[in-house]
Steps between C-alpha positions, in 0.01 A plus 500: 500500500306820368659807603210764468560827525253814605401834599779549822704153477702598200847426762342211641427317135811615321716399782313104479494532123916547595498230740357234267771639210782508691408131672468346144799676370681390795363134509655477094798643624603265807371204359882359357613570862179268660419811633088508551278812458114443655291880463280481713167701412212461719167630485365700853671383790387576839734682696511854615595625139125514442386754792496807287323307230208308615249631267646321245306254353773170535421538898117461457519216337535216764671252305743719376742640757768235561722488834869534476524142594323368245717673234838449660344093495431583093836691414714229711354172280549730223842535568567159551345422157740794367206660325595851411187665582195415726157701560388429848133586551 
């Protein structure tokens, strides 16, 4: 998944650009131990993470916006398949 960064999210796209790193490193890592590592990076989710940012333009577009249980649904079979990384949304 992109992680884009911009004018006042510099925190919130370094520390995803982190997550997906450290996931990958991790996945590499465990992997001799059957260990599985699944990053999950999904696009807009709705939850109440998004009140102070509705203006954006990912909640105006009505296909968009996932719910949480469609993700957690996407991450899970993910899992299962032990992919390392999946893009929900």
């Amino acid at each position: 998944g992109a992680v884009p960064g911009g004018p006042g999210g510099a925190v919130y796209a370094a520390t995803k650009a982190y997550e997906k790193s450290l996931s990958s490193s991790l996945a590499r890592e465990m992997e001799k131990f059957g260990v599985g590592v699944t990053c999950v990076m999904p696009g807009a989710v709705r939850t109440d993470f998004k009140d102070g940012m509705s203006d954006a333009l990912c909640w105006k577009m009505p296909f968009y916006p996932r719910s949480a249980g469609y993700v957690a649904s996407v991450a899970i079979r993910a899992m299962i398949k032990g992919d390392s990384q999946v893009t929900p949304g």
